[in-house]
VOGU-3710 file (C-alpha; in Angstrom, 3 decimals, decimal comma):
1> xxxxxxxxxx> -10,144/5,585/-73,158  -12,919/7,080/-71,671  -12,921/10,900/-70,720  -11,410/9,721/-67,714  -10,185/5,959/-67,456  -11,342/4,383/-64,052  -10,126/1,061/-65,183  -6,106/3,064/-66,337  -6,408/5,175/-63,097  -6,502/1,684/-61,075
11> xxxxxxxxxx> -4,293/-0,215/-62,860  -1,288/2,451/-63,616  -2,132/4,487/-60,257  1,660/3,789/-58,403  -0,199/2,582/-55,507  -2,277/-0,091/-57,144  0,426/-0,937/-60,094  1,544/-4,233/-58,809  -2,100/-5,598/-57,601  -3,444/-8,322/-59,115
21> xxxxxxxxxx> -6,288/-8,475/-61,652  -9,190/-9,692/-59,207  -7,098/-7,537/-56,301  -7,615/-4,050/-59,244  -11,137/-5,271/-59,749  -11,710/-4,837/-55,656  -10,045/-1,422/-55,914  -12,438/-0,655/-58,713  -15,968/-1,649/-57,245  -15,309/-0,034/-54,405
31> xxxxxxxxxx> -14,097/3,037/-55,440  -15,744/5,766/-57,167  -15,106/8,973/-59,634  -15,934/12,357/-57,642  -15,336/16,067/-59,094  -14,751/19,152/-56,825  -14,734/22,623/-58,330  -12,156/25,004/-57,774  -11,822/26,086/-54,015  -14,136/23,486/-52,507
41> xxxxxxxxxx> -13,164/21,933/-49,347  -11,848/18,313/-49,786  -11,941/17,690/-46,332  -11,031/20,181/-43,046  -8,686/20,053/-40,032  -10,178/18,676/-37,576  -13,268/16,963/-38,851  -12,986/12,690/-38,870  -11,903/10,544/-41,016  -14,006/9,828/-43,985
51> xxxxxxxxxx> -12,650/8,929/-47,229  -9,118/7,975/-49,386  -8,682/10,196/-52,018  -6,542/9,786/-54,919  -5,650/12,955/-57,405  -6,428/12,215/-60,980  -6,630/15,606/-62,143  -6,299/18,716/-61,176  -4,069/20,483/-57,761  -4,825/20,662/-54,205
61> xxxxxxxxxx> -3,454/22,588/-51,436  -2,783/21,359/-48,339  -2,303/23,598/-45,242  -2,782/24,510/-41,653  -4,438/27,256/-39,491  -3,600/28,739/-36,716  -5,890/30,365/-33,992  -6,721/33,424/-35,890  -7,218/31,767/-39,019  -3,848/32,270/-40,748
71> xxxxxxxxxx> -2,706/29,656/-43,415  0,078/27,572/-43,198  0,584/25,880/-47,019  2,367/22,456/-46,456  2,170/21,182/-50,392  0,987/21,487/-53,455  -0,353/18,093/-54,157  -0,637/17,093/-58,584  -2,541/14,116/-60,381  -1,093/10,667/-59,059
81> xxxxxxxxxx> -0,596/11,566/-55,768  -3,183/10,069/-52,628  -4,460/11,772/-49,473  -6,495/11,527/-46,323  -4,860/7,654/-45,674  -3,044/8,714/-42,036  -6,682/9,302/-40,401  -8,117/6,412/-42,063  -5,753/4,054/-40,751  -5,282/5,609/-37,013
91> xxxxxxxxxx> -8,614/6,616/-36,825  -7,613/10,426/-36,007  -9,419/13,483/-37,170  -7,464/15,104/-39,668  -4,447/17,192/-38,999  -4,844/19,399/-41,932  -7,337/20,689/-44,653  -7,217/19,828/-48,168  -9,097/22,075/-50,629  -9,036/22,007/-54,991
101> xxxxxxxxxx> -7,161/24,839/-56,302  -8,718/24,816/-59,414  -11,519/22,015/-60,899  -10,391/18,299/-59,859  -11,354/14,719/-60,131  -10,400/12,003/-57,438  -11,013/8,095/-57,100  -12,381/8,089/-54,024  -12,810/5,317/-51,485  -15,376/5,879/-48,732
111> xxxxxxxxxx> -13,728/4,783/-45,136  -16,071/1,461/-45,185  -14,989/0,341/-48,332  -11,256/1,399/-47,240  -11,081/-0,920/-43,947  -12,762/-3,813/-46,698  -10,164/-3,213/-48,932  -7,194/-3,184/-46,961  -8,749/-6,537/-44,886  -9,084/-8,287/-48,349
121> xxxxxxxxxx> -5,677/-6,945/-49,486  -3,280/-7,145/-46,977  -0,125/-6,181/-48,407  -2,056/-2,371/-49,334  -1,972/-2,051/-46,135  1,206/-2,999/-45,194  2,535/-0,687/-48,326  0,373/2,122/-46,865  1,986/1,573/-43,199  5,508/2,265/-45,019
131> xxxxxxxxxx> 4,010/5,598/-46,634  3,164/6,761/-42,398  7,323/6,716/-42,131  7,026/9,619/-44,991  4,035/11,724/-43,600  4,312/13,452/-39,904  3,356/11,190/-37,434  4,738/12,708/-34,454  2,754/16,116/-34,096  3,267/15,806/-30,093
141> xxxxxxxxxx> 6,879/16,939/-30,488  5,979/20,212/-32,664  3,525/21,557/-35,249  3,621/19,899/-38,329  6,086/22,174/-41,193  5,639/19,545/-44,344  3,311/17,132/-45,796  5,707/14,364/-47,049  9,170/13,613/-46,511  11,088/11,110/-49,173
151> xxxxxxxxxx> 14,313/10,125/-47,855  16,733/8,669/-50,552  20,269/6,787/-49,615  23,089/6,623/-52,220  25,625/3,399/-52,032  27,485/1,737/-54,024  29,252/-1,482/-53,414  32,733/0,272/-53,877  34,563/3,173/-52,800  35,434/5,571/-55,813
161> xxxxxxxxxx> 32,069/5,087/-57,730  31,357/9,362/-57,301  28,881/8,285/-54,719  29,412/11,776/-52,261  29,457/13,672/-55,131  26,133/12,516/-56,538  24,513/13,269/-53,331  25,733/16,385/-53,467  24,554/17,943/-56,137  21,234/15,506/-55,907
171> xxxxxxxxxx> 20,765/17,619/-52,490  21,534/20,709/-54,296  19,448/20,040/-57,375  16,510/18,799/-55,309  16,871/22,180/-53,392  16,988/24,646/-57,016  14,324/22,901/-58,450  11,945/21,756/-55,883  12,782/25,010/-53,620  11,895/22,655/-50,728
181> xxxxxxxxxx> 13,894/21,826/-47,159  16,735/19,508/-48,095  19,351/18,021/-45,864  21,793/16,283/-46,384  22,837/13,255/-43,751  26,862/12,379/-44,191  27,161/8,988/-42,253  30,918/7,500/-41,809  33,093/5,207/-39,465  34,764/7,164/-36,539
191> xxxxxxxxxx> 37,428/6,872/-38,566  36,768/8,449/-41,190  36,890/12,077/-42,321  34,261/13,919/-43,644  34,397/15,693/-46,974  30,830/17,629/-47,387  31,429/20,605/-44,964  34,077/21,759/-46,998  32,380/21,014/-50,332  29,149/23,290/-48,880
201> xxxxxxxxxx> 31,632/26,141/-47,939  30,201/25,458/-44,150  33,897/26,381/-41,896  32,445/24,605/-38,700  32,393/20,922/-38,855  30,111/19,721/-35,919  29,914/15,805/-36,201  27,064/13,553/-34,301  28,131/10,541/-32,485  25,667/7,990/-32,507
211> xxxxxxxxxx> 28,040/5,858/-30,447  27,736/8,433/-27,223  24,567/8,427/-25,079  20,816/8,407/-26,752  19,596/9,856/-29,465  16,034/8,608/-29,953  14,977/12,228/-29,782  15,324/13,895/-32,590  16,166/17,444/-30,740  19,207/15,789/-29,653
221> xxxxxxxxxx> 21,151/16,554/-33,069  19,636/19,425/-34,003  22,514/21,375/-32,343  24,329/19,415/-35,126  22,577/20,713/-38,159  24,126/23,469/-40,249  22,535/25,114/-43,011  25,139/26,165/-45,973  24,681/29,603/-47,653  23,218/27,253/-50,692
231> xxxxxxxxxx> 20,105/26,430/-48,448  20,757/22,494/-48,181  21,231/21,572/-44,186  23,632/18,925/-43,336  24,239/16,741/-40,319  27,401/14,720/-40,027  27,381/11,276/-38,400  29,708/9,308/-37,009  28,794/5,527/-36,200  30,443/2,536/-34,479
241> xxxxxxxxxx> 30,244/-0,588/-36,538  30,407/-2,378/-33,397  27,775/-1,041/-31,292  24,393/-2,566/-32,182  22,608/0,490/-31,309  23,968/2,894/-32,970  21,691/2,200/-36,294  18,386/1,792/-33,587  19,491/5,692/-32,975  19,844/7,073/-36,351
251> xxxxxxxxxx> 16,153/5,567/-36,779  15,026/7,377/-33,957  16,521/10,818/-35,217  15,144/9,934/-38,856  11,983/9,760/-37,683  12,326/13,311/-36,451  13,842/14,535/-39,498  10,979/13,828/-41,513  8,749/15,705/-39,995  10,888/19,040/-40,516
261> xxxxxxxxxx> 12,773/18,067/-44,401  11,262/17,298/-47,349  14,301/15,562/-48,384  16,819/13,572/-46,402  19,641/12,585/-48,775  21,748/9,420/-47,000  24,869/9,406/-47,890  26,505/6,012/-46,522  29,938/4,468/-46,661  30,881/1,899/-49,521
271> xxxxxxxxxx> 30,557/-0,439/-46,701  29,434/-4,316/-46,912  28,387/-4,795/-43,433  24,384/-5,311/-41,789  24,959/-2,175/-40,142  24,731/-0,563/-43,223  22,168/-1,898/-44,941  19,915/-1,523/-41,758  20,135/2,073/-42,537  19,638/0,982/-45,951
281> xxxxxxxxxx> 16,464/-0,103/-45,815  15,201/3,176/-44,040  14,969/5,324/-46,811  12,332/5,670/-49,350  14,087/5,002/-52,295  17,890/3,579/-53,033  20,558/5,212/-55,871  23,002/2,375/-56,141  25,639/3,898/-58,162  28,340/1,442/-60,472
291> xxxxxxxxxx> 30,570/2,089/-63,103  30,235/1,558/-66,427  32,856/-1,573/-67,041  32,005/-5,318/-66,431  33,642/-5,937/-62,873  31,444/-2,559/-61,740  28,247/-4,117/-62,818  28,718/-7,980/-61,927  29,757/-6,162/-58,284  25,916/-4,170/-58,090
301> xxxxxxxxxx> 24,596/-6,949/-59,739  25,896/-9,158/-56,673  25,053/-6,456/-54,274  21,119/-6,322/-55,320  20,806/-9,996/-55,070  22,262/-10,127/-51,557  19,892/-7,131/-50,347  16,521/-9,357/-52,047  17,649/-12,550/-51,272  19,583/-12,090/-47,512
311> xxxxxxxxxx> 17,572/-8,884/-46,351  14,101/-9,075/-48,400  14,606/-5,578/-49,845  11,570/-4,178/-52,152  13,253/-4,085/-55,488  11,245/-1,741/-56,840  12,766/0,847/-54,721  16,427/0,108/-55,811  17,259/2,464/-58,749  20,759/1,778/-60,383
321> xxxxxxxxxx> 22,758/4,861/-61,917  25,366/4,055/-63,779  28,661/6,945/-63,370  30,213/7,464/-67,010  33,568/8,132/-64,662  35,506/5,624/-66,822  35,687/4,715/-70,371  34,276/1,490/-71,411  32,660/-0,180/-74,689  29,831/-1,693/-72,996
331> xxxxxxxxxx> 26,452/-0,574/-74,804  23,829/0,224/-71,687  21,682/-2,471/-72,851  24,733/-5,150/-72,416  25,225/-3,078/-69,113  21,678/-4,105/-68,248  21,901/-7,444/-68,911  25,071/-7,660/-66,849  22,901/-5,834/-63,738  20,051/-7,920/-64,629
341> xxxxxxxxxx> 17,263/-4,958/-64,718  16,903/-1,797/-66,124  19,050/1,372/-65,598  17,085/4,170/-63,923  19,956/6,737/-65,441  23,651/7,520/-66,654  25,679/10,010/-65,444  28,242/11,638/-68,072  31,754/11,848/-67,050  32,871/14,699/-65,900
351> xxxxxxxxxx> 35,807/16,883/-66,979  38,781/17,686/-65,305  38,929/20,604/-62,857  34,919/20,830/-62,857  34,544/21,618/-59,447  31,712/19,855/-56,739  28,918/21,723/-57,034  28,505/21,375/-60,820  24,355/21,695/-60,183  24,632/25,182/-59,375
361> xxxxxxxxxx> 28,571/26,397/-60,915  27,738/24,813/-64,065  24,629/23,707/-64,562  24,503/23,608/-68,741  27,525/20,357/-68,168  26,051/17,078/-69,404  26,564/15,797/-65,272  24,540/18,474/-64,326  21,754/17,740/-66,668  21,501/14,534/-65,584
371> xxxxxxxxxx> 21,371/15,121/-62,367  18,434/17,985/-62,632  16,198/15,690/-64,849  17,003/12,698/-61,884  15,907/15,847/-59,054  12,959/16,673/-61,035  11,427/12,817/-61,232  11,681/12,773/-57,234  10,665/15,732/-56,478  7,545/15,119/-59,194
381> xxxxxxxxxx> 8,459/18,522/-60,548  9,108/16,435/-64,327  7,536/18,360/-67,480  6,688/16,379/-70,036  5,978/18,043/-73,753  3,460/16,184/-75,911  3,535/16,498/-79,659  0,481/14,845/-81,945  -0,024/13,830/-85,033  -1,325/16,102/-88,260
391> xxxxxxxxxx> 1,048/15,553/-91,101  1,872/19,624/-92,287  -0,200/20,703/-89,803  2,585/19,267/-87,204  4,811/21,858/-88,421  3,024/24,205/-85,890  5,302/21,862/-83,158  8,147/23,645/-84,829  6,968/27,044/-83,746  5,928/26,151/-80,168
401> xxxxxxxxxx> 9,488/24,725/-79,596  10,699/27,662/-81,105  8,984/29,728/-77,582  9,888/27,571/-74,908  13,705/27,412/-76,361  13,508/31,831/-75,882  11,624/31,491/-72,652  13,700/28,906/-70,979  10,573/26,424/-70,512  12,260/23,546/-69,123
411> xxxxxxxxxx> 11,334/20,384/-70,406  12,198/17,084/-69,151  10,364/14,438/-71,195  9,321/14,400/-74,903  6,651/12,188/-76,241  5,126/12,603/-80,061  3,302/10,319/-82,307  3,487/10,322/-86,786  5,249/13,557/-87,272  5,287/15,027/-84,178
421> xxxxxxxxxx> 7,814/11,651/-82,898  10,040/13,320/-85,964  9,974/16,624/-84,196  10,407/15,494/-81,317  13,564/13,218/-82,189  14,960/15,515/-84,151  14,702/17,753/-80,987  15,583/15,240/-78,535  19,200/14,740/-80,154  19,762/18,703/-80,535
431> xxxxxxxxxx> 18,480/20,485/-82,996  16,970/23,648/-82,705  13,778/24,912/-83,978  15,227/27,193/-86,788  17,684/24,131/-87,598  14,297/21,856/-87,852  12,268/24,113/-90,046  15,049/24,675/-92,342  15,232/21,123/-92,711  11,422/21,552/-94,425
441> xxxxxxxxxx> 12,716/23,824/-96,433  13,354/20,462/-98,734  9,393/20,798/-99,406  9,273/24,342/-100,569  7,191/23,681/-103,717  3,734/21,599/-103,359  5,473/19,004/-105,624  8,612/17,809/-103,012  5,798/15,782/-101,224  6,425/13,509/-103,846
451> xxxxxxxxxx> 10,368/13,330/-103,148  9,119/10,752/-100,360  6,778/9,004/-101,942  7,639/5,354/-103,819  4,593/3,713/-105,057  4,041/-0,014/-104,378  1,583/-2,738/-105,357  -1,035/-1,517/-103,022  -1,025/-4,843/-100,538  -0,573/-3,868/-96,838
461> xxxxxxxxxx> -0,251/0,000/-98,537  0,767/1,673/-101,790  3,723/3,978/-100,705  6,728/1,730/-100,037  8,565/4,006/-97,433  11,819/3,913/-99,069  12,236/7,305/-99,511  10,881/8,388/-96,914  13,453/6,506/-94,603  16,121/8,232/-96,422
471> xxxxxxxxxx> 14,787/11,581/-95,559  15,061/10,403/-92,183  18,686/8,757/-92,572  19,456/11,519/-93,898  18,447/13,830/-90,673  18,650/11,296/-88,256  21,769/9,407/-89,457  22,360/6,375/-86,617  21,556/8,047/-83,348  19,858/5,869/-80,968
481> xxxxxxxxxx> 17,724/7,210/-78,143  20,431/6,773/-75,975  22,083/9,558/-78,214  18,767/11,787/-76,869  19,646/14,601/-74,757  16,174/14,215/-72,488  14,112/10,992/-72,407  12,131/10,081/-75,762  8,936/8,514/-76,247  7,782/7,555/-79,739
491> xxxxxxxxxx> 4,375/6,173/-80,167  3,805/3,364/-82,645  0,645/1,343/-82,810  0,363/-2,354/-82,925  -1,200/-4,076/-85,798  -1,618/-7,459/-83,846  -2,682/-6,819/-80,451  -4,629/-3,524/-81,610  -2,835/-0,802/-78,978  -0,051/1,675/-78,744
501> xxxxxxxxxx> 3,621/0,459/-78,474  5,964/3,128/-76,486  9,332/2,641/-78,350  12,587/3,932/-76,423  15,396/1,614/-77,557  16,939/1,294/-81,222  17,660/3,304/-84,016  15,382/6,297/-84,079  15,158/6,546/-87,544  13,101/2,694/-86,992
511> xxxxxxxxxx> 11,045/4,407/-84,304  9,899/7,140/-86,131  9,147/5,342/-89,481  7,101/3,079/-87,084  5,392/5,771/-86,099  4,841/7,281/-89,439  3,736/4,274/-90,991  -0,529/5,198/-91,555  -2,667/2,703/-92,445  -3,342/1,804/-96,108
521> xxxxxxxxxx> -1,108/4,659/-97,008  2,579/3,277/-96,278  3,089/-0,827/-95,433  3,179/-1,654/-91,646  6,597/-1,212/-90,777  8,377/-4,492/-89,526  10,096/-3,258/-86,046  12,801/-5,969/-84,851  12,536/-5,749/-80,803  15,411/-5,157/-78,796
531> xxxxxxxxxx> 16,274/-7,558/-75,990  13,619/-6,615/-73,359  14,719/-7,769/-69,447  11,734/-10,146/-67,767  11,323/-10,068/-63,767  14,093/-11,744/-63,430  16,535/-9,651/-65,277  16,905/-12,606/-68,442  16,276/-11,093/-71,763  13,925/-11,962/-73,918
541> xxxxxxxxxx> 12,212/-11,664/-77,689  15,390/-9,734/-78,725  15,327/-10,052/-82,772  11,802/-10,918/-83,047  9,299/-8,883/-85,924  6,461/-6,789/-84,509  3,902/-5,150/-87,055  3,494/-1,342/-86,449  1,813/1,640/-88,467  1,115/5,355/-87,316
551> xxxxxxxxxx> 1,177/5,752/-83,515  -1,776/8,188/-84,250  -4,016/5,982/-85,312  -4,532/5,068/-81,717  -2,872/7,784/-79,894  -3,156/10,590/-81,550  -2,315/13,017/-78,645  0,182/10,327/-76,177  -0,432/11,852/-73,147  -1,332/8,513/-71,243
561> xxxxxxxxxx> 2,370/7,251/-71,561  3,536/10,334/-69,911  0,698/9,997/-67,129  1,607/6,364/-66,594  5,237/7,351/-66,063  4,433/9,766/-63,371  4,836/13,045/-64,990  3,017/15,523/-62,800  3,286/18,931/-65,780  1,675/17,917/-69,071
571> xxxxxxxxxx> 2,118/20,550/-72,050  0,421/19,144/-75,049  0,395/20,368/-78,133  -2,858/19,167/-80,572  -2,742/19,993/-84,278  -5,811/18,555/-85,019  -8,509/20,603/-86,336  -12,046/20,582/-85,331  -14,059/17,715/-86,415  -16,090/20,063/-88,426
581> xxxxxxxxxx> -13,316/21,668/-90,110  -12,364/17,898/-91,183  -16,020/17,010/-92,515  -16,003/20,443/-94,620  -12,557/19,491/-96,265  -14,203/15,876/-96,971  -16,538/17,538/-98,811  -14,298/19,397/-100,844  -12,465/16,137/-101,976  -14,891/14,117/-102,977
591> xxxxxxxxxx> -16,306/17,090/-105,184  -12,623/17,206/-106,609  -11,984/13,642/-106,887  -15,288/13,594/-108,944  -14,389/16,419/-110,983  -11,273/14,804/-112,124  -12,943/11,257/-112,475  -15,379/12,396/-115,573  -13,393/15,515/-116,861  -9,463/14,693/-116,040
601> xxxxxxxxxx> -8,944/11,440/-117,393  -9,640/11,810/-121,599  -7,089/14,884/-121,446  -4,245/12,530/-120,303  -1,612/10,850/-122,832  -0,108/7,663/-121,888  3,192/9,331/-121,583  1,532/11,740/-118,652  -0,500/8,521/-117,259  1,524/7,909/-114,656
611> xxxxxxxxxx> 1,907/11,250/-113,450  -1,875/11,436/-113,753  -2,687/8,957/-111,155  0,217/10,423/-108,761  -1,237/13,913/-109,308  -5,285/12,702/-109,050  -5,154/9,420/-107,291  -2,416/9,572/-105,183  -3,298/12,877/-103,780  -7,149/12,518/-103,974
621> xxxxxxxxxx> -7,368/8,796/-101,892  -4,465/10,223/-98,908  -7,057/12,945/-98,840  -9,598/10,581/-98,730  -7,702/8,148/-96,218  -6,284/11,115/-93,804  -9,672/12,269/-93,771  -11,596/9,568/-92,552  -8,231/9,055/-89,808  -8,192/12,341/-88,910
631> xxxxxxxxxx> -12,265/12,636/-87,925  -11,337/9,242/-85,419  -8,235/11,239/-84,379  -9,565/14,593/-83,001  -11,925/12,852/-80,739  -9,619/10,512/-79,749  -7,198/13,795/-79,345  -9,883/15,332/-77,408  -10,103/12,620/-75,103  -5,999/12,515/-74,861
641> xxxxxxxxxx> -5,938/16,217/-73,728  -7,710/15,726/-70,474  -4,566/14,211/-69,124  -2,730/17,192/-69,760  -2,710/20,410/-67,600  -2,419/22,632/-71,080  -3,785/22,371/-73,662  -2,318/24,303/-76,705  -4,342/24,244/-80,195  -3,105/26,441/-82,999
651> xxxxxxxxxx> -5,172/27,768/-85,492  -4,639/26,169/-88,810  -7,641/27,194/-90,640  -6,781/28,420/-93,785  -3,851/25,947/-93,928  -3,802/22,016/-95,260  -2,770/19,054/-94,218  -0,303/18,343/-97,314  0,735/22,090/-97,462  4,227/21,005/-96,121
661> xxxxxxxxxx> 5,403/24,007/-98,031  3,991/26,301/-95,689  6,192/25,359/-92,731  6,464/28,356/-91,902  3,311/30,138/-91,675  2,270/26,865/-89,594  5,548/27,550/-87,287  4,333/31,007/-87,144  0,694/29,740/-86,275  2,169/27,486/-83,445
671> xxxxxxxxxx> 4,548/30,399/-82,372  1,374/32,596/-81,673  -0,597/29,682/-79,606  2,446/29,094/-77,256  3,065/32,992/-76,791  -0,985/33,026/-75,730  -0,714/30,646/-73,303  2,693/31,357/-71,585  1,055/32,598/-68,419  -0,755/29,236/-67,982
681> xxxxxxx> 2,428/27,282/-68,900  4,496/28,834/-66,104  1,561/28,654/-64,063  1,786/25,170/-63,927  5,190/24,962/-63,724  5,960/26,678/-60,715  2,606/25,126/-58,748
//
């Protein structure tokens, strides 16, 4: 990877994920790499249209002005996100200005190249057409209030599927952790009653019909829209399955609505009718919710194929959550297989006498969490912690976890590679960071290291891993990363095909000796797959072998896995030291490991011989090895770290990489780095 990636920022950039190889390679000659320092002007209200600009890193702010030069901020815009598109494509002069907040890089693609690329790609275009319906496009009704508006519907091919009360709290979580406009749109039959007015504590129920006179402008309903003391607005709808145009005006007050909410949450009847899935196809993204059990899923299996096949749906906006509502013995990879595609997330059951607005009454309920982490993807608020690789050294993870569990740092995503996956996993299913670090108390002398340690005829690596696995049996027991309270990532590397393998299914005890596994030192671990699902929702390769040693071998620092998922708030945490620090402790070792190759050896018995080696050998060529790693690793690291938006690097001089009996002055030393850097980590945070 180089510092930055043109060839990853084409090819994993959301926009340009599903182009073609010679289609990415147009996008790429045409495009360039620009910087802007903090505060330069990207481009200004009212000056033409001149360039598409894609974030890679870095924030911009986008605002207004008024006549006497007052700013209006719109957004906050974060890596992955594009900009200046609406001019480009009507020609217009733009209707706001966009300006770097602190130092940024874009891909940038000058308006010639832009009207070459969408002629040679068509369907760019036609995606970027969709992505007007979410950005204001109507400024001659009033002054634009918001940048970009997503609107999501919720369905499910049933009635009692918890559908009203996921939107719900969606709206509501959306609102708490985005603290943007939300509304909420309740659309029913005539009749029908409506349930969300009373859930929202709102006393007056004012209800739209769409079947009585027109409603193609949007001012029409606003009359109709009440905001509950919780700050999400609702409008209630009533519809007429048999008049044709009620749907054409829904569209017409949708397009109004986008211009004034950042988030329109649809909330539509568990109906099967065209009707329905006209309105459907409006919004920006689609929750179909299903239970857990097997006539739930064949149902929203049967649903998704009618939407692709009958009404050319894009798939890739359909997300399926799964409601826990019910009991049932289905594992959620059977449950995929069933759906034919991937589950976007689970929602746990929840208990009796709970209440509605669990996002707000009771937000520390497993529902609740769930729902927050699902709020937090949309509204690309997601923080994503990053733990790398270092052996002892990675005990410094253990103190940084330590400060954001007393500060309250919320994090939704956790990534690690070698030791920090352990940390991570072990953190990921629950325990805390005085509950980890006594679990190193097991290495209190110098000499424990060797409790994991089973040497082996040195073939593919001369430490077995035996023992090593039932250290982590013995912490990890069977939990899968299902069993994960937040969304895992453990980074393994593949021997074959030479790159990093992102492992999130399985036993994590399997993950994490994957990731473990360095080169030369401990065998390649043999990883069975779990049944992946191809395009067209068939598994495949389940049961076959794949070859993998330590993820930080090639990832020392997994950022990119993070940045490919669309996490917009990177914390990374690199243990690495300083490549000089690494060549000075090279030194050292090969002075030692001479020392004790002409002086050691004529002291030693035969009884003491094996010992001997352990002690001098052993010791002496994983210095040797971890060295000569660890040099590749901190510039790879280095590298890594430009994806994230902080950086934190404790001080571990003084301390060694096999002094896992200090885990707690390298806590302590992680501790004191996190605490330095707090105001920069809620900095980016609330942006």
């Amino acid at each position: 990877m180089e510092l930055i990636d043109q060839d990853l920022i084409v090819r994993e950039f959301p926009l340009f994920a599903d182009l073609s190889n010679s289609e990415c390679k147009i996008i790429k000659e045409r495009s360039q790499l620009a910087s802007y320092k903090k505060g330069d002007i990207i481009y200004a209200e009212g000056s033409p249209p001149s360039a598409f600009y894609c974030l890679i890193l870095g924030r911009v702010v986008i605002y207004t002005q008024d006549k006497d030069g007052n700013k209006n901020i719109l957004e906050y815009l974060h890596h992955g996100k594009y900009f200046g598109v609406i001019s480009l494509l009507t020609n217009d002069e733009h209707s706001v200005t966009a300006q770097a907040t602190n130092d940024s890089s874009f891909l940038v693609i000058k308006k010639e190249d832009f009207d070459f690329v969408v002629n040679k790609i068509p369907r760019l275009a036609i995606d970027l057409s969709r992505m007007l319906s979410r950005r204001l496009k109507r400024k001659d009704i009033h002054e634009k209030t918001i940048f970009e508006s997503t609107a999501i519907a919720v369905f499910s091919s049933y009635s009692q599927a918890g559908k009203t009360m996921y939107a719900l709290n969606l709206a509501l979580s959306l609102k708490k952790e985005t603290r943007k406009s939300v509304i909420i749109l309740d659309i029913l039959p005539i009749d029908k009653t409506h349930s969300l007015p009373h859930r929202l504590g709102i006393l007056e129920q004012k209800v739209f019909d769409l079947s009585k006179g027109p409603a193609d402008n949007p001012g029409l309903a606003k009359n109709f829209i009440v905001t509950s003391k919780f700050g999400v607005a609702l409008l209630c709808f009533y519809y007429n399955p048999e008049d044709e145009f009620c749907v054409r005006r829904l569209v017409g007050i949708l397009s109004g609505l986008v211009n004034d909410y950042h988030y329109l949450v649809l909330d539509l009847p568990s109906l099967m009718d065209r009707d329905i899935f006209s309105i459907l196809n409006q919004s920006d993204i689609i929750h179909l919710l299903s239970g857990p059990d097997d006539l739930d899923l064949k149902k929203t299996h049967n649903l998704i194929k009618k939407l692709r096949d009958e009404f050319n749906f894009q798939e890739d906006k359909i997300k399926i959550v799964i409601n826990e509502y019910k009991l049932s013995k289905i594992t959620p990879m059977e449950q995929a297989q069933i759906l034919g595609r991937n589950i976007f997330a689970t929602l746990p059951r929840i208990e009796f006498g709970s209440g509605d607005r669990l996002a707000l009454d009771n937000p520390d309920c497993e529902y609740a969490k769930a729902v927050r982490r699902i709020s937090r993807y949309i509204g690309e608020s997601m923080v994503g912690l990053v733990l790398g690789v270092g052996v002892a050294y990675g005990f410094c993870h253990i103190g940084v976890l330590k400060v954001i569990e007393e500060e309250n740092i919320p994090i939704d995503i956790i990534a690690g590679s070698s030791i920090g996956a352990l940390i991570a996993s072990l953190w990921a299913i629950g325990r805390s960071s005085s509950e980890i670090l006594e679990i190193t108390s097991e290495f209190r002398e110098p000499k424990h290291i060797w409790g994991l340690v089973d040497l082996t005829i040195p073939q593919l690596g001369f430490i077995k891993g035996n023992k090593l696995r039932r250290f982590l049996k013995r912490h990890l027991g069977d939990k899968t990363f299902y069993d994960a309270r937040l969304p895992l990532k453990v980074i393994a590397s593949d021997v074959k095909r030479k790159e990093p393998r992102v492992l999130d299914n399985g036993l994590l005890v399997d993950a994490v000796m994957a990731s473990c596994a360095m080169p030369g030192v401990f065998a390649p671990f043999r990883f069975s797959r779990q049944a992946a699902l191809n395009e067209g929702g068939i598994p495949q390769n389940a049961g076959k072998e794949d070859l993998l040693f330590d993820g930080g071998v090639i990832s020392p620092l997994p950022t990119e896995p993070l940045f490919k998922m669309g996490v917009k708030k990177i914390i990374a945490v690199n243990v690495t030291p300083s490549r000089d620090d690494i060549l000075r402790q090279y030194e050292r070792i090969k002075e030692n490991l001479k020392l004790n190759l002409t002086g050691g050896f004529k002291k030693k018995s035969w009884f003491n011989l094996g010992s001997y080696f352990k002690n001098t050998f052993g010791t002496n060529i994983l210095d040797i090895i971890f060295s000569s790693v660890e040099i590749l690793q901190s510039e790879v690291a280095q590298k890594e770290a430009q994806l994230a938006d902080v950086v934190l690097h404790p001080d571990t001089s003084g301390l060694y990489w096999l002094e896992l009996h200090k885990a707690r002055e390298f806590a302590k030393r992680g501790e004191e780095e996190a605490r330095r850097n707090l105001d920069k980590i809620w900095q980016v945070i609330n942006d």
